[in-house]
CHARMM internal coordinates of N, CA and C (Angstrom, degrees):
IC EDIT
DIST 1 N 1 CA 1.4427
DIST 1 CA 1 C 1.5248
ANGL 1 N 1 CA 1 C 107.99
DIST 1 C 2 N 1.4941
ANGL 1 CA 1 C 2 N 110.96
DIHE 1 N 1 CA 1 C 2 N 146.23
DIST 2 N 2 CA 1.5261
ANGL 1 C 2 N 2 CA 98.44
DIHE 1 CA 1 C 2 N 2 CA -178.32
DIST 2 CA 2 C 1.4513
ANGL 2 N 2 CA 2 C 129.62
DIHE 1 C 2 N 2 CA 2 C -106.61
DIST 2 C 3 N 1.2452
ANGL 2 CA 2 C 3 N 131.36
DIHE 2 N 2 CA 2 C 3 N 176.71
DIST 3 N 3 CA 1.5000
ANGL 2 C 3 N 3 CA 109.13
DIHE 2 CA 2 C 3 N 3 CA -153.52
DIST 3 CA 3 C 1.5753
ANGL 3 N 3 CA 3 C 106.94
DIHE 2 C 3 N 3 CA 3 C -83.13
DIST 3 C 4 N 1.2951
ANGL 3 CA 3 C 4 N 142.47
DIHE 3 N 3 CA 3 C 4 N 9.51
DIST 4 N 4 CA 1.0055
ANGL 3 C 4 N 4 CA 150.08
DIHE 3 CA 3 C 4 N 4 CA 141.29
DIST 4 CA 4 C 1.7513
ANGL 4 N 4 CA 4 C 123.43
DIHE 3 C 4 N 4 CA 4 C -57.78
DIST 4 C 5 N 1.4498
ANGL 4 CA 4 C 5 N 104.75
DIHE 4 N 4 CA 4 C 5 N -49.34
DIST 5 N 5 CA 1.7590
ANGL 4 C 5 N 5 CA 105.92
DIHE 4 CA 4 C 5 N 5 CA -173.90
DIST 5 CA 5 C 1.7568
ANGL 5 N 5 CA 5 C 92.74
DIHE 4 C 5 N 5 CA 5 C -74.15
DIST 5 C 6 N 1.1117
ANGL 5 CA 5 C 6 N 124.35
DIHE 5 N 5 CA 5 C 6 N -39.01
DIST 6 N 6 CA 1.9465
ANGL 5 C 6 N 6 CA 104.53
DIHE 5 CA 5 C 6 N 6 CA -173.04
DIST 6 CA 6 C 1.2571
ANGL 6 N 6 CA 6 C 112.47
DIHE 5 C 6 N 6 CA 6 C -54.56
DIST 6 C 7 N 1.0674
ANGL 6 CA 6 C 7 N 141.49
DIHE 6 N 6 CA 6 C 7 N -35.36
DIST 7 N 7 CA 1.2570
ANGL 6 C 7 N 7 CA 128.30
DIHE 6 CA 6 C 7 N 7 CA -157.63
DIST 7 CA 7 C 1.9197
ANGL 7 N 7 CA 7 C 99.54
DIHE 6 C 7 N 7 CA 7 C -99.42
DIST 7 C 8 N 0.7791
ANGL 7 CA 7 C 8 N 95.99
DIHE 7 N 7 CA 7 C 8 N -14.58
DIST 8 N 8 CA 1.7426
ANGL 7 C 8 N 8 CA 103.38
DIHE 7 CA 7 C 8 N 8 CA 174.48
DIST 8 CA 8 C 1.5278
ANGL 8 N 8 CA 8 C 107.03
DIHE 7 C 8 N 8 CA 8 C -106.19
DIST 8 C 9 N 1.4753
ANGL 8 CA 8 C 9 N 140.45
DIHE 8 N 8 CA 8 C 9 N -14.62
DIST 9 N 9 CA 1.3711
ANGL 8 C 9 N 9 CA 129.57
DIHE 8 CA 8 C 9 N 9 CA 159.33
DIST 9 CA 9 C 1.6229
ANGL 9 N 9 CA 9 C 88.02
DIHE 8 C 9 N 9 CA 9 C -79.03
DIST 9 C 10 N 1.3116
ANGL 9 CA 9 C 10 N 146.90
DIHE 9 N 9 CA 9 C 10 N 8.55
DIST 10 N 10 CA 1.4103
ANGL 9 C 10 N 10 CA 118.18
DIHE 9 CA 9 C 10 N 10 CA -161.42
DIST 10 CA 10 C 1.7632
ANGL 10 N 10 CA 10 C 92.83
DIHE 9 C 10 N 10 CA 10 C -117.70
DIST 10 C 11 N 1.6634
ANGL 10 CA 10 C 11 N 95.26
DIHE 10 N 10 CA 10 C 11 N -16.88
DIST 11 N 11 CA 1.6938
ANGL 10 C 11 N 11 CA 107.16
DIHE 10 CA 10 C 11 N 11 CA -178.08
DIST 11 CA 11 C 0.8822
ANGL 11 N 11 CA 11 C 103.58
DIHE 10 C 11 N 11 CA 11 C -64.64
DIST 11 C 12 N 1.4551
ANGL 11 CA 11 C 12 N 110.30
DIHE 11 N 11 CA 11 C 12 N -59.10
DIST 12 N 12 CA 1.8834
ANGL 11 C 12 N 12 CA 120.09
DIHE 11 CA 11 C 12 N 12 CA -173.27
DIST 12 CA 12 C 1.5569
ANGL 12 N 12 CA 12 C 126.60
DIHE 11 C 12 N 12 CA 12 C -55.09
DIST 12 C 13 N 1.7587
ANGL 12 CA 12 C 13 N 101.63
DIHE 12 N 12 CA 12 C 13 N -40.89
DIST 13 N 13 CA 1.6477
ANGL 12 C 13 N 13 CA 97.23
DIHE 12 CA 12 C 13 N 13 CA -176.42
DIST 13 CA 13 C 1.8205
ANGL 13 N 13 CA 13 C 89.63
DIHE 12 C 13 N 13 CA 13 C -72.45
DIST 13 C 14 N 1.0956
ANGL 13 CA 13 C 14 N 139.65
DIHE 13 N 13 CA 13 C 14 N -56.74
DIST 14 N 14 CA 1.4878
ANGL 13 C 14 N 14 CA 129.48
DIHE 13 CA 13 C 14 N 14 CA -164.00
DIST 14 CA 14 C 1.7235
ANGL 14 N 14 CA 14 C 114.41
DIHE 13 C 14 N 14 CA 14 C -56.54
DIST 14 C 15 N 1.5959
ANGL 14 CA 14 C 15 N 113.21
DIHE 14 N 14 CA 14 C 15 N -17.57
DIST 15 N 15 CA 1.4853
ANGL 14 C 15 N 15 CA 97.79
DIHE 14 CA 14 C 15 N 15 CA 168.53
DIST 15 CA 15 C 1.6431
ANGL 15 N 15 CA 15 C 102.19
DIHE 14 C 15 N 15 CA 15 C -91.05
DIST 15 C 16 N 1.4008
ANGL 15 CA 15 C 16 N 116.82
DIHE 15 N 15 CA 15 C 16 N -19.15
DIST 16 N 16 CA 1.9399
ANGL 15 C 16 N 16 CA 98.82
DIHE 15 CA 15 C 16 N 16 CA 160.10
DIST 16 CA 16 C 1.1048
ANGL 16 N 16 CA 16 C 131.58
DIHE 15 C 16 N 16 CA 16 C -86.53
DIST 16 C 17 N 1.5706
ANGL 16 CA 16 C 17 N 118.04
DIHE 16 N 16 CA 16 C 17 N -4.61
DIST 17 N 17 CA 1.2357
ANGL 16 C 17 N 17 CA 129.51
DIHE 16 CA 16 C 17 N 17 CA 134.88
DIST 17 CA 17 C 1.3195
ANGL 17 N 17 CA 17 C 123.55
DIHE 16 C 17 N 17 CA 17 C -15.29
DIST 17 C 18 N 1.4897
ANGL 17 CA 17 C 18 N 101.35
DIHE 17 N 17 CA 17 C 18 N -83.31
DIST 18 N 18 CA 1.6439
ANGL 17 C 18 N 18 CA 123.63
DIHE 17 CA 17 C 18 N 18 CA 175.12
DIST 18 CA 18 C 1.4681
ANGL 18 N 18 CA 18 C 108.66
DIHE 17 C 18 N 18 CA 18 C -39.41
DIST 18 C 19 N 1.6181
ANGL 18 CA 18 C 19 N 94.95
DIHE 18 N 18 CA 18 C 19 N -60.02
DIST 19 N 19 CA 1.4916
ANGL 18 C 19 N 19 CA 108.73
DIHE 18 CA 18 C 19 N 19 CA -168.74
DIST 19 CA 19 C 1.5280
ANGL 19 N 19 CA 19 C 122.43
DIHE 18 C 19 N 19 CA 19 C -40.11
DIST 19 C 20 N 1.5200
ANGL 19 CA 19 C 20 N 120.14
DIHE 19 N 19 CA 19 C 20 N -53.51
DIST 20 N 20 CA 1.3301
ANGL 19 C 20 N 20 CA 139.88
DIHE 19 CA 19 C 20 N 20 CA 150.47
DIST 20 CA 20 C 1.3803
ANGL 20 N 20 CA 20 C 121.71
DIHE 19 C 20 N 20 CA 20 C -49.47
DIST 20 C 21 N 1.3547
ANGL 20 CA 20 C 21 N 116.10
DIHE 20 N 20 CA 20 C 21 N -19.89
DIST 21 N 21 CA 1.2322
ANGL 20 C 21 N 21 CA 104.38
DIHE 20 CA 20 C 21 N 21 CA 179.05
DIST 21 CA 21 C 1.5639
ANGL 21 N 21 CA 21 C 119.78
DIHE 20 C 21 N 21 CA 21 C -68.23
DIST 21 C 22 N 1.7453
ANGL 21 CA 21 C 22 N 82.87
DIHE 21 N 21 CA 21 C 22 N -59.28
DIST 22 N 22 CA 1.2621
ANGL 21 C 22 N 22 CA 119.30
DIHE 21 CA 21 C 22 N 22 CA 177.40
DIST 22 CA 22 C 2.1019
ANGL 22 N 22 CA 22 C 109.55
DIHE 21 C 22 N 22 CA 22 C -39.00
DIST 22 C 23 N 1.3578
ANGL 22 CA 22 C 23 N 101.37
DIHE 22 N 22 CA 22 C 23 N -25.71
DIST 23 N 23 CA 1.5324
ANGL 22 C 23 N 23 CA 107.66
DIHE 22 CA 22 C 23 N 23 CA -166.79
DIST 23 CA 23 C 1.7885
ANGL 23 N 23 CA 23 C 97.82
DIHE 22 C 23 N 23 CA 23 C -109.71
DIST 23 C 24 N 1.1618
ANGL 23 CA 23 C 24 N 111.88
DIHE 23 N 23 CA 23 C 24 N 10.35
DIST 24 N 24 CA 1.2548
ANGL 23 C 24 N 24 CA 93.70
DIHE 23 CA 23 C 24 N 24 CA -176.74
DIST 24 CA 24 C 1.2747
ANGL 24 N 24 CA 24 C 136.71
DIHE 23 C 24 N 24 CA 24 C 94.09
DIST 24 C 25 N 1.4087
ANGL 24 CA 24 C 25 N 108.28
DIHE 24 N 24 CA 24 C 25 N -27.58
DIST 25 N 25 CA 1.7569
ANGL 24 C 25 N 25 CA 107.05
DIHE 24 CA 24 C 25 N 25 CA -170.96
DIST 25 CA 25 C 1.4977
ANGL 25 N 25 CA 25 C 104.12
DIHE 24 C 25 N 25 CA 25 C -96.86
DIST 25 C 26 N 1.7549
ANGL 25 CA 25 C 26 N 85.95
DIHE 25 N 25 CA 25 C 26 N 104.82
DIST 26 N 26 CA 1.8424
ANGL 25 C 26 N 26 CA 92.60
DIHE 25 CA 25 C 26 N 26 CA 168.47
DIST 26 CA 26 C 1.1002
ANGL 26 N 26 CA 26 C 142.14
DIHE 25 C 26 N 26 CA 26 C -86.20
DIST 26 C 27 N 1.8583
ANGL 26 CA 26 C 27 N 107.57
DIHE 26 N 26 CA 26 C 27 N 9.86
DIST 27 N 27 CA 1.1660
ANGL 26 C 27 N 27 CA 115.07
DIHE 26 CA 26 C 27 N 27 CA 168.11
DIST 27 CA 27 C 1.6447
ANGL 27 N 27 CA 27 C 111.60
DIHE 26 C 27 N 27 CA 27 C -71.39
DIST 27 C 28 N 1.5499
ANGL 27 CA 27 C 28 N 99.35
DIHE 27 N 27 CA 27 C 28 N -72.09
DIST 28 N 28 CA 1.2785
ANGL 27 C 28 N 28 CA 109.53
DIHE 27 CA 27 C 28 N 28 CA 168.27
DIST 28 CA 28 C 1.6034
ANGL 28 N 28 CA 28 C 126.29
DIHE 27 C 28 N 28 CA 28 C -13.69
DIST 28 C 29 N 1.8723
ANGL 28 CA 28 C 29 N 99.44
DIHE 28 N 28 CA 28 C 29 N -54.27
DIST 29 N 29 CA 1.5857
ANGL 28 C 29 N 29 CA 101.16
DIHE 28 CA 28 C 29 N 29 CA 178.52
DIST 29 CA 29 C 1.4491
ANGL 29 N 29 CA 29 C 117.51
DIHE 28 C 29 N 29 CA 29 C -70.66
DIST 29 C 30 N 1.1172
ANGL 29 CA 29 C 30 N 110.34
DIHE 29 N 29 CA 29 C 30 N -15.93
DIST 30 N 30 CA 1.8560
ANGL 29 C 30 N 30 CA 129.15
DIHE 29 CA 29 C 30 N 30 CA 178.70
DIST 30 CA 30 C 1.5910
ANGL 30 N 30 CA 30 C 77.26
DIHE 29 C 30 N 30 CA 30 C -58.54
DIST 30 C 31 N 1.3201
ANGL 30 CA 30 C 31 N 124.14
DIHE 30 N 30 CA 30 C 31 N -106.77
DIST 31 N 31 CA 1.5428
ANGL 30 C 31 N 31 CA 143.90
DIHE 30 CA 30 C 31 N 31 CA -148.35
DIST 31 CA 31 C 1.7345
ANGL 31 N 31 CA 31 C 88.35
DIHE 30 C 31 N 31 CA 31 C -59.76
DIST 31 C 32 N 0.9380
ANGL 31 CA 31 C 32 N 130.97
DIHE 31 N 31 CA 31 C 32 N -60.06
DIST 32 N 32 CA 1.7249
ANGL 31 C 32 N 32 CA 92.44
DIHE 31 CA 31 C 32 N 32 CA -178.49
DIST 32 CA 32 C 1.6735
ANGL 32 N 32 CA 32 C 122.80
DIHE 31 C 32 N 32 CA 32 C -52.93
DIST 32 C 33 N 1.1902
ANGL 32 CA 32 C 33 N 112.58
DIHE 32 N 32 CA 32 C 33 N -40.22
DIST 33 N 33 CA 1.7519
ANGL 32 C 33 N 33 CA 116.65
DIHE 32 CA 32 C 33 N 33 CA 159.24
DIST 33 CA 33 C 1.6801
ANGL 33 N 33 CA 33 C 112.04
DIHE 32 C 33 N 33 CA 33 C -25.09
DIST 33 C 34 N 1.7981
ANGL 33 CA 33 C 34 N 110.14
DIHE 33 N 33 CA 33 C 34 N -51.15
DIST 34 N 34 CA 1.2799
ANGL 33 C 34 N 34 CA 101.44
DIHE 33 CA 33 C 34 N 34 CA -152.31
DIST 34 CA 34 C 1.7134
ANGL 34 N 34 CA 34 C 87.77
DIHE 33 C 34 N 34 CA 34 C -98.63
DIST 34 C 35 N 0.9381
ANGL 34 CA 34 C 35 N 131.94
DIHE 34 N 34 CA 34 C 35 N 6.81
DIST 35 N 35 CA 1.8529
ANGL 34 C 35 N 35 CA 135.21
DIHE 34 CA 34 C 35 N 35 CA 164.14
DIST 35 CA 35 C 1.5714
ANGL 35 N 35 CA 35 C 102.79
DIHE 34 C 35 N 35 CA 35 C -72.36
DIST 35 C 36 N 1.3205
ANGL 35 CA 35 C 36 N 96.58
DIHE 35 N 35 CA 35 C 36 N -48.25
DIST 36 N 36 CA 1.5018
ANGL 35 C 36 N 36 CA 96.27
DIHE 35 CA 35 C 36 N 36 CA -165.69
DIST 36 CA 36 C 1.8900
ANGL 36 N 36 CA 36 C 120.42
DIHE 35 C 36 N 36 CA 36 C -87.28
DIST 36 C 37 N 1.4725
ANGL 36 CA 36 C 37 N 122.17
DIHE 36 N 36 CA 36 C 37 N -25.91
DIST 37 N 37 CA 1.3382
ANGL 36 C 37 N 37 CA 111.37
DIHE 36 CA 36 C 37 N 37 CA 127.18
DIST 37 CA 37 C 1.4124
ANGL 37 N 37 CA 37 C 128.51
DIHE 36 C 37 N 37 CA 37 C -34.60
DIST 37 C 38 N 1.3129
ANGL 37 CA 37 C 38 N 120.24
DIHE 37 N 37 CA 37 C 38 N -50.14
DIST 38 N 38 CA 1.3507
ANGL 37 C 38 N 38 CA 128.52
DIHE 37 CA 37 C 38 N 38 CA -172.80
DIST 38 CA 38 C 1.6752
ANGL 38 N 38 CA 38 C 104.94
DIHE 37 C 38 N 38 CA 38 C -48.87
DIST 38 C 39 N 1.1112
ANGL 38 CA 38 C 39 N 83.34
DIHE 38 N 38 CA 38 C 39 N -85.32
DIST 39 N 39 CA 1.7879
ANGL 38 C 39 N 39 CA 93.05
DIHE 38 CA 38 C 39 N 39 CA 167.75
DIST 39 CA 39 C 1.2208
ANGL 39 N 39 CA 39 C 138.48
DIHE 38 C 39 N 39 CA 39 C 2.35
DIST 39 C 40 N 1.8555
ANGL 39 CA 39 C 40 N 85.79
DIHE 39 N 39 CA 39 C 40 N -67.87
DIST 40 N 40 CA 1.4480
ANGL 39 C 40 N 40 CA 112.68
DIHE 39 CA 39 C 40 N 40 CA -164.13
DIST 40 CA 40 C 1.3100
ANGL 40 N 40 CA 40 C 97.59
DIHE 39 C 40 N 40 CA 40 C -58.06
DIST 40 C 41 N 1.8311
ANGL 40 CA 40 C 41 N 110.66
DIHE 40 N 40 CA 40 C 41 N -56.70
DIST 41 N 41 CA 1.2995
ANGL 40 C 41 N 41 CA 128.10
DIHE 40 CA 40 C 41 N 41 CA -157.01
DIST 41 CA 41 C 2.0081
ANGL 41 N 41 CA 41 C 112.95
DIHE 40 C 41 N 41 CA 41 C -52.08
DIST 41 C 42 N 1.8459
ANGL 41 CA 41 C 42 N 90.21
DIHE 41 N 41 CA 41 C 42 N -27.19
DIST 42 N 42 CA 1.7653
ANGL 41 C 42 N 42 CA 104.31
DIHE 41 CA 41 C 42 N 42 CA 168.45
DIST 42 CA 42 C 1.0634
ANGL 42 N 42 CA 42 C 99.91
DIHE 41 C 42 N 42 CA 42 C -55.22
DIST 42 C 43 N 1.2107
ANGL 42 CA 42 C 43 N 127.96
DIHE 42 N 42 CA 42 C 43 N -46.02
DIST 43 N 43 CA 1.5692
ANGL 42 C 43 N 43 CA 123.24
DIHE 42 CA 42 C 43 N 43 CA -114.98
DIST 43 CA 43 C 1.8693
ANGL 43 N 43 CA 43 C 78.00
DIHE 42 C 43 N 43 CA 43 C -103.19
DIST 43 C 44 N 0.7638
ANGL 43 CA 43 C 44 N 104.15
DIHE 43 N 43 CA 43 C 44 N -34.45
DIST 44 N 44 CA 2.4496
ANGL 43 C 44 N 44 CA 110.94
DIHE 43 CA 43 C 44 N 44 CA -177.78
DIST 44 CA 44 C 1.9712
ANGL 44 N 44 CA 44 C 91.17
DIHE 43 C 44 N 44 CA 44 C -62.27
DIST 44 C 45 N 1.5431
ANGL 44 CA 44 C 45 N 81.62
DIHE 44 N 44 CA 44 C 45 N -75.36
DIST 45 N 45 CA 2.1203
ANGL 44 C 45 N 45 CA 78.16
DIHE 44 CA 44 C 45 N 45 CA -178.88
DIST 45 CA 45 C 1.4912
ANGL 45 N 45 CA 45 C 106.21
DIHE 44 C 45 N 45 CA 45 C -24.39
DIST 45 C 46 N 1.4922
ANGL 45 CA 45 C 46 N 120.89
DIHE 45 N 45 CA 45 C 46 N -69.65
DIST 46 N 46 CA 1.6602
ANGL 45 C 46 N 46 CA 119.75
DIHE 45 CA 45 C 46 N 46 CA -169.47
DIST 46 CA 46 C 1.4567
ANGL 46 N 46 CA 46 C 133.37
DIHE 45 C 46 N 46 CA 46 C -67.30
DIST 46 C 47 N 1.7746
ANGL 46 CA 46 C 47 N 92.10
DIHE 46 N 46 CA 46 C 47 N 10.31
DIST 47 N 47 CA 1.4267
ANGL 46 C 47 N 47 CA 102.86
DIHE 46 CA 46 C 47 N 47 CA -172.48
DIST 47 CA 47 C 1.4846
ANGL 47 N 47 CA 47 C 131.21
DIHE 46 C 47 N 47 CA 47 C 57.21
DIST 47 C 48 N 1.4833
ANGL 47 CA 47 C 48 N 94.33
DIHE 47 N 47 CA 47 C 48 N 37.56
DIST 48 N 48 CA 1.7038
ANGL 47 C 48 N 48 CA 130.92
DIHE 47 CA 47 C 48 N 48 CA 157.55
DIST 48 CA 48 C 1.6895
ANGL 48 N 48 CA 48 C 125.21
DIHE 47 C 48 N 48 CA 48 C -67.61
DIST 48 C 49 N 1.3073
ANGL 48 CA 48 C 49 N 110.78
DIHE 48 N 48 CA 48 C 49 N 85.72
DIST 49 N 49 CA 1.4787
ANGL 48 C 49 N 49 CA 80.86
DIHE 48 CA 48 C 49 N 49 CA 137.40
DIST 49 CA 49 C 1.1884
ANGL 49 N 49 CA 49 C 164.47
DIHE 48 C 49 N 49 CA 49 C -105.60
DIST 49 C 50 N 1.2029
ANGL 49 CA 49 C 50 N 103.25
DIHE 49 N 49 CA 49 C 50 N 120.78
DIST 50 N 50 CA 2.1910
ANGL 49 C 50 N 50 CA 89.25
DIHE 49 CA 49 C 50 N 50 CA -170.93
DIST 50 CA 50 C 1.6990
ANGL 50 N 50 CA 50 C 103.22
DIHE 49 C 50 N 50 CA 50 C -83.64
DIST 50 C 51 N 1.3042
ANGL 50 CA 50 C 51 N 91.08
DIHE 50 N 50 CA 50 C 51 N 149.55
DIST 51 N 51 CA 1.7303
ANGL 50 C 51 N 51 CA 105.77
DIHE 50 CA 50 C 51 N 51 CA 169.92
DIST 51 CA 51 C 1.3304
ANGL 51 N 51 CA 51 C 125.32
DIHE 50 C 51 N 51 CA 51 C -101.44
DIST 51 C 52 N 0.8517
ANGL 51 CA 51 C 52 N 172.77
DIHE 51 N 51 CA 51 C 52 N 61.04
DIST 52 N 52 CA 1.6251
ANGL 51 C 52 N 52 CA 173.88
DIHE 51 CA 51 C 52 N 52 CA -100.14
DIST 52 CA 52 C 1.0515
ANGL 52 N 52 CA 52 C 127.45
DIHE 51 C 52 N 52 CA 52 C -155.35
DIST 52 C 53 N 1.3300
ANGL 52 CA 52 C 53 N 113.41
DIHE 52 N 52 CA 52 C 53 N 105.47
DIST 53 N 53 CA 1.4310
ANGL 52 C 53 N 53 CA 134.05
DIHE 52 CA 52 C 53 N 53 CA 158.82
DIST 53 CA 53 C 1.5843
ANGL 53 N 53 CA 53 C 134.40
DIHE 52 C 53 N 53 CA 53 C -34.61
DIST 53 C 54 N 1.1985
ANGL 53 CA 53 C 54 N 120.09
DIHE 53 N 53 CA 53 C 54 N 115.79
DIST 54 N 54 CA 1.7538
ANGL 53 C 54 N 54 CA 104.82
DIHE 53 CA 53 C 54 N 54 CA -172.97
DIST 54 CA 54 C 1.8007
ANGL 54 N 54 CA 54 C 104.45
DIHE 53 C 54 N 54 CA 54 C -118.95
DIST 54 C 55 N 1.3127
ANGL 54 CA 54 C 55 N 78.10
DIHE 54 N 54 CA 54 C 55 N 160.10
DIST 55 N 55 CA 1.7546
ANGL 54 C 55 N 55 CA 103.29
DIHE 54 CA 54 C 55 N 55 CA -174.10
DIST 55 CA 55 C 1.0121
ANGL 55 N 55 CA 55 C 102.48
DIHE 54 C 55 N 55 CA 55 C -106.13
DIST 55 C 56 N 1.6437
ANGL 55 CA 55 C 56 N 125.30
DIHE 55 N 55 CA 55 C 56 N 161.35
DIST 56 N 56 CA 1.2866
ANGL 55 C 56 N 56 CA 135.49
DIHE 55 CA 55 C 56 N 56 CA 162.18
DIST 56 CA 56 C 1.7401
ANGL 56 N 56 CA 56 C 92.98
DIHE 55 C 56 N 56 CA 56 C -26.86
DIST 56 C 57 N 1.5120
ANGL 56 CA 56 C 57 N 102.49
DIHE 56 N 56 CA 56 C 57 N -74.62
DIST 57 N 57 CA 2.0611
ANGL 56 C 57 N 57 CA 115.40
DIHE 56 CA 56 C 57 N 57 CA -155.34
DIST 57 CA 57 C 1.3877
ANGL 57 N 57 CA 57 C 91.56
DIHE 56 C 57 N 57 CA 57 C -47.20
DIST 57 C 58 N 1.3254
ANGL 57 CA 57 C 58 N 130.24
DIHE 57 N 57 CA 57 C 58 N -65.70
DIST 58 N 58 CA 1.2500
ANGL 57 C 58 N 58 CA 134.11
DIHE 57 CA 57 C 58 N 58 CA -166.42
DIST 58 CA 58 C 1.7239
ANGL 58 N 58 CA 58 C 124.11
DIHE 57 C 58 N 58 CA 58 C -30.53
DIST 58 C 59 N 1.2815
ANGL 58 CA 58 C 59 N 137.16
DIHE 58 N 58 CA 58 C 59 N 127.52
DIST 59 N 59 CA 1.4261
ANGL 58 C 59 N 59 CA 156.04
DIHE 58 CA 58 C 59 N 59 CA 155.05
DIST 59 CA 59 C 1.7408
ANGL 59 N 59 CA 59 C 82.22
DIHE 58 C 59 N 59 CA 59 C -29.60
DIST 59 C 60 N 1.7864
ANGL 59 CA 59 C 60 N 102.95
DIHE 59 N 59 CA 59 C 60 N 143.82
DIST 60 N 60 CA 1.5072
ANGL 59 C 60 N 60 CA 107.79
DIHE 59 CA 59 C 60 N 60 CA 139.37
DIST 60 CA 60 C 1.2883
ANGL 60 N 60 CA 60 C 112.05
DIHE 59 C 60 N 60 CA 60 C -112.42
DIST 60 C 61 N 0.9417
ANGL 60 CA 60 C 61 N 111.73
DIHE 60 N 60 CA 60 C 61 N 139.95
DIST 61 N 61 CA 1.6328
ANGL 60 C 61 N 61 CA 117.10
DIHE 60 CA 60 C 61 N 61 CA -179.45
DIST 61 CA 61 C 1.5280
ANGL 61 N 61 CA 61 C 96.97
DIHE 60 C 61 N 61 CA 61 C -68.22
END
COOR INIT
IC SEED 1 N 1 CA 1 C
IC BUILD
């Protein structure tokens, strides 16, 4: 993946994050949680940093 798409696959799962939240399905928000660790954890290997904002709903790392 290139160092442009991580930080924008990491945009997208966190606004369906929300999205699911917002609707209730906490499975869904379970497994987008563990995409978006995933990610992140790419995004450290490639010498990424992402910055991220948290919400009440939101995990703190």
């Amino acid at each position: 993946m290139t160092d442009t798409k991580i930080p924008q696959l990491i945009f997208a799962l966190s606004v369906a994050r929300e999205i699911a939240d917002n609707q209730g399905f906490a499975t869904l928000v379970s497994l987008i949680d563990e995409a978006i660790k995933e990610a992140k954890e790419e995004a450290l290997r490639c010498g990424i940093v992402i910055e991220t904002e948290t919400t009440g709903s939101e995990p703190i790392d």
